[in-house]
N, C-alpha and C positions, 0 to 999 in steps of 0.2 A: 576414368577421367582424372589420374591424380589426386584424388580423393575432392573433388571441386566440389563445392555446395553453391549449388544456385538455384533462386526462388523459382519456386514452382508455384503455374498456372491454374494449376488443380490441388486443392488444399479438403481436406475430410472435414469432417465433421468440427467446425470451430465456433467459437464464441466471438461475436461482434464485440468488438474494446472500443470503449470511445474515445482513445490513444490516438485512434490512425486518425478522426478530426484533426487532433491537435500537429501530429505528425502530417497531414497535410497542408496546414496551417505554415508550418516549418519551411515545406518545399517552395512555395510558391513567394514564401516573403522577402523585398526585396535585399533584405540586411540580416540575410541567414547568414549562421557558423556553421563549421563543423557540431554535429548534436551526440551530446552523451545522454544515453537514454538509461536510466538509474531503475533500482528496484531491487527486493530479495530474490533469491534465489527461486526457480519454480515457479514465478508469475509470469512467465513467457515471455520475455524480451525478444529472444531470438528469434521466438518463429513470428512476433509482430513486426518485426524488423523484415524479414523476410516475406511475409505477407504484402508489409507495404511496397516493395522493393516490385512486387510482382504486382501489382494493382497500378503503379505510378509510373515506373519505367518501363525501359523497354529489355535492361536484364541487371541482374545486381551481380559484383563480385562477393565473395562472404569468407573472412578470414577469422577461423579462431587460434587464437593464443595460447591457449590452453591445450588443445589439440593436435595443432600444428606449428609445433613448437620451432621449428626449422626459417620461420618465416622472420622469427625476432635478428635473425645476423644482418637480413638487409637496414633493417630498423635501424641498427645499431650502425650501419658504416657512415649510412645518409638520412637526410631528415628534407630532401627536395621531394616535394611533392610529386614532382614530371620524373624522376627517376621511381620512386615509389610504384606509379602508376606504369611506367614501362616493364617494370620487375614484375607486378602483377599479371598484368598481361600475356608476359612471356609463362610464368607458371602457373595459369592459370586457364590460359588459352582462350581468351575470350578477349572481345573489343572493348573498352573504358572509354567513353566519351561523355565529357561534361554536359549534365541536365538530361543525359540519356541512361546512366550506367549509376545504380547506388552501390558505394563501396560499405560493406559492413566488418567494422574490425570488432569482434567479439571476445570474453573476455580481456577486454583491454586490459584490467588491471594488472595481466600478465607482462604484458609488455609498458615499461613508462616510457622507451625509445618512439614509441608508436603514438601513444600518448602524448607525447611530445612533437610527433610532427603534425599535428591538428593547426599549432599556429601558423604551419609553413602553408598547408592546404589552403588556410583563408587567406594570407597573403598571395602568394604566390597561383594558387588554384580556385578564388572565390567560387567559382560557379559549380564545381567538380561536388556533387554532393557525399560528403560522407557521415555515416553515423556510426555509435559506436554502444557496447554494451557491456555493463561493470556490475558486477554485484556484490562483490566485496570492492569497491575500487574506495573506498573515503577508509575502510582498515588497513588497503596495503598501501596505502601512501603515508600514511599513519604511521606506520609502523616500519616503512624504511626510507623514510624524509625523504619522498620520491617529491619530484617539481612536477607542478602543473600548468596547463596554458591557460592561468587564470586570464580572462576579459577576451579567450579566443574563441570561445563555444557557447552554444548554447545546452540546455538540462531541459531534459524531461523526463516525469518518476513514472512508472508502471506499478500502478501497485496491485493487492490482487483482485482476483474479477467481484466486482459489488452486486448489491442485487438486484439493479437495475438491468446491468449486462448479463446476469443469472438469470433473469425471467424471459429476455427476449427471447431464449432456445428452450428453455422449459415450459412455456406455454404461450406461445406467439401471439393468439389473442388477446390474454389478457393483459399482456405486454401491449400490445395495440390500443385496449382500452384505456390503461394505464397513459398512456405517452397523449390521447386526444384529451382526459380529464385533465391533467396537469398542463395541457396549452390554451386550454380555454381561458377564458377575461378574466370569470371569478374562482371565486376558492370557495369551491361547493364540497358537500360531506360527496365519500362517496358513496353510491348505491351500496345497499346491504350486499345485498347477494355476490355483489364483486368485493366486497370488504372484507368475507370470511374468505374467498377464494384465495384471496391475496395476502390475509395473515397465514394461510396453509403453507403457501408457498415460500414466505417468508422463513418458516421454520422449516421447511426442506430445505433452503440456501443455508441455516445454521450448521445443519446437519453436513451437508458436504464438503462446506469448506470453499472459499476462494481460491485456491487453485484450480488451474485451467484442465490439469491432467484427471482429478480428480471427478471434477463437474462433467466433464466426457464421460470417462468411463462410469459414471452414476446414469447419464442421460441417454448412454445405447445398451445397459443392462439392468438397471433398475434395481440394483444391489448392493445393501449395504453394504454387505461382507467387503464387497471391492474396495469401497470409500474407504472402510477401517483400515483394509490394506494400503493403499495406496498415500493416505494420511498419515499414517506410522512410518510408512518408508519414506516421504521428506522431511519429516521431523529428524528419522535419523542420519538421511545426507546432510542436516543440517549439521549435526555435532562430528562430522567429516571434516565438518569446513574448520571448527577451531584449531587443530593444530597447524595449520593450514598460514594461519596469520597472526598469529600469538606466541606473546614467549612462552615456551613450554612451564617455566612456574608459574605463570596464572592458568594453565590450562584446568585444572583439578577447579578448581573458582568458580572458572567459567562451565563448565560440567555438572556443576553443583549448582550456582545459579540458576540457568538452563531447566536442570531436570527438575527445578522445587519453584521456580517461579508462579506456577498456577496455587502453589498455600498461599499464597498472601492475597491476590484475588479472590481468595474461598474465603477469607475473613470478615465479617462484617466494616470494620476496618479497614479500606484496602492500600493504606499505606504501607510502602514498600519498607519492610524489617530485614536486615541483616539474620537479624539473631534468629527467625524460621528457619534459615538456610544452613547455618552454621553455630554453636551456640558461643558466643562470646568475640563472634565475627566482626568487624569492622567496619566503617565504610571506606575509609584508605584501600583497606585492602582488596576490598571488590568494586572499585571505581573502574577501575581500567575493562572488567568483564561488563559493567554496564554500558561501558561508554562501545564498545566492542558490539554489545546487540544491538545499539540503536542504531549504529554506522551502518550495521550490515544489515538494518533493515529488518530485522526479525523483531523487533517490540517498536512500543511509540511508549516513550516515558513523559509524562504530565506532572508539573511541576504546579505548586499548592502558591496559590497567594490570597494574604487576607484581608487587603486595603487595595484599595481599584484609582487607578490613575493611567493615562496614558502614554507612552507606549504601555500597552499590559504586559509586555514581557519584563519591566524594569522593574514589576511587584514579583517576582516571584522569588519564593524562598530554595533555594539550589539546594540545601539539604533535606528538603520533604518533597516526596512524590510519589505517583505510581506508575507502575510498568504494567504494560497492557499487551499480548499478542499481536502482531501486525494484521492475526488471519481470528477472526472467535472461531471459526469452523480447527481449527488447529488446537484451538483452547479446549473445546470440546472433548476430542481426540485425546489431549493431555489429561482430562479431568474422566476419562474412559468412560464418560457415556453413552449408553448406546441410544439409534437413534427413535427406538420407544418410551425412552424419557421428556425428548423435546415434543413428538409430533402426535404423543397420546395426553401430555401435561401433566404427569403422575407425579407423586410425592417428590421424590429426587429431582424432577425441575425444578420447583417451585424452590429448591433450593440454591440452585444453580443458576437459575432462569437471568436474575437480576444482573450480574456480572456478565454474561453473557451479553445480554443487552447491551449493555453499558459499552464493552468491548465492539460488537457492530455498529452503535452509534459512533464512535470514536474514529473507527474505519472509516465512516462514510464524511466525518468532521475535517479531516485530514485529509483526504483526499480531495475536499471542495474550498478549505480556507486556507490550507496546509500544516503544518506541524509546529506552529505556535497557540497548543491548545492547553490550558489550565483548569485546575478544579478550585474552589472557594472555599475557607470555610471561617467562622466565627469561634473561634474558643471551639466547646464541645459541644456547644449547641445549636448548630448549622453543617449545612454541607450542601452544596452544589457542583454536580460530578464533573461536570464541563463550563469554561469560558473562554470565548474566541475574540477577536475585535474585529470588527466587521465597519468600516469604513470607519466615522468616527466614534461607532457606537461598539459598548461591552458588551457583548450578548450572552447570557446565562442557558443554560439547554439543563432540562433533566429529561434524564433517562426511564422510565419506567419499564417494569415487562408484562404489565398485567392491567386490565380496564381502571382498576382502581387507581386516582392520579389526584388523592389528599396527600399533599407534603408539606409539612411547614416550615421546612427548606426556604426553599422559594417562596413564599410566603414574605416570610421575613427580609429575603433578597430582595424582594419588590418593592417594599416598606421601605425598606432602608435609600435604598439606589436610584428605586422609581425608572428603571432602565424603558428607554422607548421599544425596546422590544424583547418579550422572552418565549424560547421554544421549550415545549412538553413534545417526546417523543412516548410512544403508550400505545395499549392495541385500541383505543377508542379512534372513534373515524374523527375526521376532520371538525376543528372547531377554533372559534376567534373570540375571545373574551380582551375587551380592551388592549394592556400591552401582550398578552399571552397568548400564542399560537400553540394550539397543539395539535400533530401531525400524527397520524398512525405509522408505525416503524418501517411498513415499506416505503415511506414517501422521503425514511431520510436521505436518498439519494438526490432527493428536486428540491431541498431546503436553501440551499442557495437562488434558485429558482423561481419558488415559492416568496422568500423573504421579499425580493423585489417588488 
C-alpha cells in the first residue's frame, strides 16, 4: 500500500491516556487550529494520534518526516493547503474530507515547510482537521532559526503515562475504587485495606517507568528483566538523539550532563552543581546542554526562589536550580536499582526512596499546573521542594516518602507566609489539619481535583 499508515480499528493491549479527552475537546471546538501535539520521545504521540484518528473519524491520513522523507519536496514547492491535500490523496490513496479524514504529519520537526503550512490549513482550510507531532521540535527550531506559525495552532503536551493512567490496566478495580472515592462530596481517608493496596501499586508504577512500551510489556509478562531491558534501551535512543540536533562541540557536555545528572539528585543537596559533572566546569559552558534537555522534554528544571510575590515566576533566581527526570521510573533505571529495593523497602531505598518521590511528585505537578514549578528556601535553614501558583494563591507542597511527615520546613513556611493552603504528599492516608492537606502519593494525580 505504499508504505501508507492508517489508524487502525483494532489496537492491542493499550493504556487509556487522558490526552484523547483533551484531544476531543480540540475536535469539537468551534475555534480549533491546526494542533501540535508536544512531548519526549517514547510517550506515544503517534500511536495516540492515531488512536484518536480511529475512534473520531472515519479514516486518518499519517505522514511521517522522518520516514518518509520524499514527501518534504511537495512541502517545499507549496504551502496551499487544497493542493497539499490533493498530493496526499493521490500518494496516498485514500479520500481527505474535512471533519471526516484526520491528517497526521509526524515528526514535524523534520519538515519546517510543513510546519509552516499549518497557517495556510487554518486560513485557507479551517475545518480540515490536522494534527501534528514533534519531539524534538522547540531544539530544531532552536537551533536552525526555523519560523513558526506562532498564533496559528493550538499545543498540547503528552507527557509520560502517570499513575492514575498506570492503575487503570494494572488493576481495574481498584482504579474503579479509586475514581468513585475521589468523586465523592468529602475528602474522607481512604479505607485501610485499599490504602495499602494502592501504596503497592504505587511502587510498582516507580518501578516501571511511564513509558507506554515499558508498562505493556511489564503488564502481559510480569518481568522485570523486560522493564530493565526495555528502560535501558530509551534511555539510550535518547543519547541517539544528541548529535542529532546539537553542535557537535557541545556534544561531549551534553553526554556528560546526561549520563551524571542522577549525582546531583543523590545528594542531600539537590541543587544542580556543575562541578559533579565536570571538575572546574562552568555554567556558560553547559547552559546550552541544559537548555537542550528541557526543550526536548527529557528533565523539568526548577528554579529556587526565596521571597514570594506574584507572578512567582518574577522571584526566581535563574542561576540556582534543580533538574529532575521527566520519567522517576527512568531515574530509577539510571540510579540501577533493582526492583527489590523499591517494592521490599530495604536499606538502599530508604536511600533513594526521597528523591524518587520527590521526582514523581513533580511529574504529576507539571502535568496538572504546568511547568512553572519552583522550590523555596530560607538561607540554610529551610527548604520546600515545590511552589506552584494556583489562582491567586502560592501553594507550598512537600514531598515526603515515608509515614513520617515531622518537617520544620514547612513549618516555618506556614509561620512565615500563613499561605491559605499547603499540600503534604506521604504514604499516610488522607488528612485535613487547618491550611495543610495531606494526600497519600497515589492521590497526587487528583490534587488539582482535590484542591477545589
Amino acid at each position: 500500500m505504499n508504505n501508507v499508515y492508517l489508524c487502525q480499528k483494532t489496537i492491542d493491549m493499550n493504556i487509556e491516556r487522558d490526552i484523547l479527552n483533551d484531544l476531543n475537546k480540540w475536535k469539537e471546538s468551534r475555534y480549533r487550529k491546526p494542533l501540535v501535539l508536544q512531548g519526549a520521545r517514547q510517550v506515544g504521540k503517534s500511536f495516540i494520534l492515531k488512536r484518536f484518528g480511529a475512534q473520531h473519524f472515519e479514516n486518518c491520513c499519517y505522514i511521517n518526516f522522518d520516514f518518509e522523507k520524499e514527501h518534504k519536496a511537495e512541502f517545499a514547492i507549496t504551502k496551499d493547503p487544497r493542493r497539499i491535500v490533493s498530493y496526499l490523496m493521490a500518494v496516498k490513496g485514500i479520500d481527505i474530507k474535512p471533519e471526516k479524514t484526520l491528517i497526521i504529519f509526524d515528526e514535524i520537526q523534520e519538515c519546517n515547510d510543513a510546519l509552516n503550512s499549518l497557517k495556510y490549513f487554518r486560513e485557507l482550510m479551517p475545518r480540515q482537521a490536522v494534527v501534528c507531532a514533534g519531539s524534538l521540535l522547540g531544539v530544531a527550531l532552536k537551533r536552525e532559526s526555523a519560523s513558526f506559525p506562532v498564533g496559528n495552532v493550538d499545543f498540547l503536551t503528552l507527557y509520560p503515562v502517570c499513575f492514575k493512567e498506570f492503575l487503570a490496566c494494572y488493576d481495574e478495580k481498584l482504579s474503579r475504587f479509586l475514581e468513585n472515592h475521589v468523586s465523592s462530596k468529602k475528602l474522607e481517608k481512604v479505607p485501610e485495606i485499599f490504602h495499602s493496596q494502592l501504596i503497592e501499586a504505587y511502587k510498582v508504577y516507580i518501578c516501571c517507568s511511564g513509558m507506554p512500551e515499558t508498562i505493556v510489556r511489564y503488564l502481559k509478562n510480569r518481568d522485570w528483566n523486560e522493564v530493565d531491558v526495555v528502560n535501558n534501551q530509551i534511555l539510550t535512543a535518547y543519547t541517539l538523539d544528541f548529535a542529532k540536533y546539537i553542535d557537535s562541540k557541545d556534544i561531549p557536555r551534553l553526554q556528560r550532563l546526561w549520563q551524571n545528572i542522577q549525582d546531583n539528585l543523590a545528594k542531600e543537596d539537590r541543587k544542580f552543581k556543575y562541578s559533579l559533572i565536570e571538575k572546574n566546569a562552568r555554567g556558560r559552558e553547559y547552559e546550552n546542554s541544559v537548555e537542550w534537555l528541557v526543550l526536548s522534554g527529557l528533565i523539568n528544571r526548577v528554579f529556587e526562589v526565596s521571597t514570594l510575590r506574584l507572578p512567582l515566576s518574577s522571584c526566581k533566581n535563574s542561576n540556582t536550580f534543580k533538574l529532575y527526570l521527566a520519567d522517576a521510573g527512568l531515574l530509577w533505571t539510571k540510579f540501577r536499582l533493582t526492583p527489590a529495593t523499591i517494592l521490599q523497602g530495604d536499606r538502599l531505598f530508604s536511600e533513594f526512596k526521597g528523591i524518587l518521590t520527590e521526582n514523581y511528585v513533580l511529574q504529576s505537578l507539571v502535568r496538572q499546573f504546568g511547568d512553572d514549578i519552583f522550590y523555596w528556601t530560607s538561607g540554610n535553614q529551610a527548604e520546600i521542594e515545590f511552589l506552584f501558583q494556583y489562582s491567586e494563591m502560592i501553594i507550598p507542597v512537600e514531598a515526603k516518602s515515608a509515614l513520617s511527615t515531622k518537617a520544620k520546613s514547612l513549618s516555618e513556611y506556614r509561620k512565615k507566609y500563613h499561605p491559605e493552603l499547603s499540600l503534604r504528599f506521604s504514604l499516610k492516608n488522607v488528612e485535613k489539619n487547618d491550611d495543610l492537606l495531606n494526600l497519600p502519593l497515589y492521590l497526587a494525580d487528583y490534587a488539582g481535583k482535590l484542591m477545589k
